[in-house]
Structure formats: C-alpha cells, structure tokens
C-alpha positions as CSV (number, residue, x, y, z in Angstrom):
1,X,9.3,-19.7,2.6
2,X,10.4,-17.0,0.5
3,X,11.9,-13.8,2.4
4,X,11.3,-10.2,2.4
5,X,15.0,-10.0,0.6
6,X,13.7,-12.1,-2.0
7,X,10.3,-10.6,-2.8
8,X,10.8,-7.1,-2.8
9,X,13.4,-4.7,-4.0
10,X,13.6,-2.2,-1.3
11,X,14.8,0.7,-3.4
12,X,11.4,1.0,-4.7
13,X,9.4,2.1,-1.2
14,X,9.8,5.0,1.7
15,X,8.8,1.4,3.5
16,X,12.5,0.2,3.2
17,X,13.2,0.4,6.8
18,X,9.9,-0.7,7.6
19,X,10.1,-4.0,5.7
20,X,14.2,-4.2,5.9
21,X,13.4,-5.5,9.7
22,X,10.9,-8.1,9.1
23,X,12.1,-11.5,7.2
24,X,8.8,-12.4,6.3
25,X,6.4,-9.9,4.7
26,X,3.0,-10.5,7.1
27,X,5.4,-9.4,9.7
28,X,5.5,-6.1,8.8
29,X,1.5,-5.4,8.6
30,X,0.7,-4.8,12.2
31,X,3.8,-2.3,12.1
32,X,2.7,0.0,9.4
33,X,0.9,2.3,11.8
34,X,3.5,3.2,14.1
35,X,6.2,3.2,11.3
36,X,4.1,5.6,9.6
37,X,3.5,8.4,12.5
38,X,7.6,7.8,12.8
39,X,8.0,8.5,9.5
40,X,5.7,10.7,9.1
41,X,7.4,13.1,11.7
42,X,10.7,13.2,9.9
43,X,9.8,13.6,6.5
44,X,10.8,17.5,5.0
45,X,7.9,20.3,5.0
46,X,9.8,21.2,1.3
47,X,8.5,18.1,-0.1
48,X,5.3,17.3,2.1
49,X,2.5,18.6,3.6
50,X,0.5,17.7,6.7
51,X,-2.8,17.6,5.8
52,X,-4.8,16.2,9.0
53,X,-3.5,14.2,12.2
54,X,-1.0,11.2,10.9
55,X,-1.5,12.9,7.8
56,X,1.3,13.6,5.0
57,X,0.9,14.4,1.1
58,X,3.9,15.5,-1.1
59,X,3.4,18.7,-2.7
60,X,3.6,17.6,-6.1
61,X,1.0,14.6,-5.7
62,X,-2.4,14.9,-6.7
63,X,-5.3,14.4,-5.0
64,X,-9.3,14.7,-6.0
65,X,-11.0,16.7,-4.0
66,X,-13.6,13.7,-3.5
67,X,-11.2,11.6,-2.0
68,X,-11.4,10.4,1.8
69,X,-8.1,10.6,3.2
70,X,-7.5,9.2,6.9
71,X,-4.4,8.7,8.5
72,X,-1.6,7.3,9.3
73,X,-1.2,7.8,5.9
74,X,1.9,8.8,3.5
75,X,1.4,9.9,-0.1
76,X,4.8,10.2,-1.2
77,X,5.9,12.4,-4.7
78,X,3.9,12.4,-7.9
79,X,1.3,9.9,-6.6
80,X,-2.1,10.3,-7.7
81,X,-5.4,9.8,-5.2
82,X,-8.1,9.7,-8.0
83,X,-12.4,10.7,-7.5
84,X,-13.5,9.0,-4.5
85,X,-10.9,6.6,-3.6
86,X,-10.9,5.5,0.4
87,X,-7.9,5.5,2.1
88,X,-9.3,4.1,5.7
89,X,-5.4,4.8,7.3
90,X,-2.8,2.6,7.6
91,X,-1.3,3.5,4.3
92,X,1.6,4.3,1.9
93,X,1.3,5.1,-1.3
94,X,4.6,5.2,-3.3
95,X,6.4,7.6,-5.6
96,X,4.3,8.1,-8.8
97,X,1.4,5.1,-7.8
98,X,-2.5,5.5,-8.2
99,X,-5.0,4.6,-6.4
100,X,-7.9,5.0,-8.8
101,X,-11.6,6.6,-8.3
102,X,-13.4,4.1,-5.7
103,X,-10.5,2.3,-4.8
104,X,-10.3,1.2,-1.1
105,X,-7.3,1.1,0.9
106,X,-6.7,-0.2,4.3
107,X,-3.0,-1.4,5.4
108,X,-1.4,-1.5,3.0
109,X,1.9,-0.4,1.5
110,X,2.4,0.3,-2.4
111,X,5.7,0.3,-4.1
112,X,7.2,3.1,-5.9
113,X,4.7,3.0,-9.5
114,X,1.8,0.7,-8.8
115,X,-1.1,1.1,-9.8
116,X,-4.6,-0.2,-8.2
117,X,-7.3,1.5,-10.7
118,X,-11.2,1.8,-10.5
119,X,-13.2,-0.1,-7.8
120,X,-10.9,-2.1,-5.8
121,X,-9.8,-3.2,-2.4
122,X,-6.8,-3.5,-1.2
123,X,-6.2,-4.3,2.6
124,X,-3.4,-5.8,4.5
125,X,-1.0,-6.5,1.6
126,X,2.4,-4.7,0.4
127,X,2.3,-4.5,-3.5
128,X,5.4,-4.2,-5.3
129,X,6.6,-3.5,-8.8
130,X,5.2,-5.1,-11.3
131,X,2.2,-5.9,-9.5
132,X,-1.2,-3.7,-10.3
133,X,-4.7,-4.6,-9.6
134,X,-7.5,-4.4,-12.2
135,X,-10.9,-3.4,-12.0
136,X,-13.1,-5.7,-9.6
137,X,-10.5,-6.7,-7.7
138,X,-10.0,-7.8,-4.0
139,X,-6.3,-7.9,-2.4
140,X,-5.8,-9.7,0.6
141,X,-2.4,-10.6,1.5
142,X,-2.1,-12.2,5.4
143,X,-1.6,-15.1,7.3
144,X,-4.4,-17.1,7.7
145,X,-3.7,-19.6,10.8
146,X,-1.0,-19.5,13.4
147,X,1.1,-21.5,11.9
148,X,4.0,-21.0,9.5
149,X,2.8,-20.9,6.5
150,X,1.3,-17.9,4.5
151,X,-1.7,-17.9,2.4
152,X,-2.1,-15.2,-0.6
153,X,-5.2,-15.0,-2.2
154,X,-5.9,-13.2,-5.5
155,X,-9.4,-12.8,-6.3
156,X,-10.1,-10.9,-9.9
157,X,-13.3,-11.5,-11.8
158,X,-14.3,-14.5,-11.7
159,X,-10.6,-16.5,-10.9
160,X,-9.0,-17.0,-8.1
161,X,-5.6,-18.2,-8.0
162,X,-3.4,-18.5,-4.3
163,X,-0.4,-19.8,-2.9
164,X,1.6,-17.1,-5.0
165,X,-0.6,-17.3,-8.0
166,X,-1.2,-14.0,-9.8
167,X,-4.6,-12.9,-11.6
168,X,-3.8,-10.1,-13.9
C-alpha cells in the first residue's frame, strides 16, 4: 500500500506533523480534530485570528461574509472561503487554497494551493497538490471495511473511477 511518505509532500501543509505520524493516510482522519485545537493554540495572533471557539483565520485570507465557518477549523494565509461555502469543522484549509461558493467541507485537510470550486463536497479526505475538485463533485476518501485495504472513490459527473483513479 502506498505510504503517507509517498503520497504527499509534506512541505506543502500546516498538517505536516499531523500526517508525518501516520504511515497510512485514513490514519490521520479521526486525528484532525484534536491536532487542530493543538494547533490552533500555538499558531501567532500576528498572522491569525480567532474568530469563534476552535476557530483560527490568517489575517490576510479572505472570507465571504456568507460563509458558515465552524470549528476546529484552520484557514491558513491567503486562502480564500468564497459565498456560502460550509465548513462543518474538522478542517484545514492551506496557504492560498479555495474553497468555492457552496462548497461543503467536513474533515478534511487541503494542501498548500488546492482548489475545490462551486458546489462540492468534500469530507474525510486530505487533498494534495495537484489535486482540485470540479464543479459537481463528491470527495470521499476513507476506509471502507476493517480490513487493510483502502478504497478511494472519485465521483465527478457522471464517472466514477476508484482504487486511485482520478476524475478531473
């Protein structure tokens, strides 16, 4: 199976620590919380605000006044929350990503750059570089039995591809 160390390059997320102590990547999903409120504590009030409880959002991201921000949740610099996105907790969004008008989040942990535009949901998955969702599009990244192996599925349209398969 392939590895955290092998899927991801770690330089590109405030996750690093986070997902540098997992070897597989569905390990790290039901840690996100709790690494977030850590994190969250410790990050500068130069470069973030807190916003709510489990709340922080760097100063120079943007966010639409219509979206519904709920925490633990970490916008980190230049990242843009557009119109009504959804962020139901559990979340990071990385340096300079978007999470576009109507977009649902729920976590989840975006690299450093990713985008996820207009109408889409994204829920227990970690999305690095190069990876972006278009419109209409479902995310679900997580083990699906008790067993070893890992199931992705990627659901865009009217494809479906898994088992590592992307729909762009």
């Amino acid at each position: 199976m392939i590895t955290v160390s092998e899927l991801y390059n770690l330089d590109e997320t405030i996750a690093a620590e986070l997902l540098s102590g997992v070897e597989y990547p569905w390990e790290a999903l039901p840690r996100i919380h709790d690494f977030i409120i850590e994190l969250g504590n410790s990050l500068s009030e130069d470069v973030f605000e807190k916003r709510g409880e489990h709340i922080w959002v760097a100063k120079s991201a943007k966010v639409a006044p219509t979206a519904c921000l709920n925490g633990p949740l970490i916008v980190d610099e230049d990242a843009e929350i557009r119109h009504c996105a959804f962020i139901r907790g559990n979340a990071i969004v990385g340096k300079g990503a978007v999470v576009g008008n109507s977009t649902e989040l729920k976590n989840v942990i975006l690299f450093n750059k990713v985008q996820v535009p207009h109408y889409n949901y994204v829920g227990d998955s970690i999305l690095p570089l190069p990876h972006g969702c278009g419109g209409c599009h479902l995310q679900r990244e997580k083990r699906q039995d008790a067993g070893n192996s890992e199931r992705r599925e990627y659901f865009h349209r009217d494809r479906v591809e898994e088992n590592g398969g992307h729909a762009g």
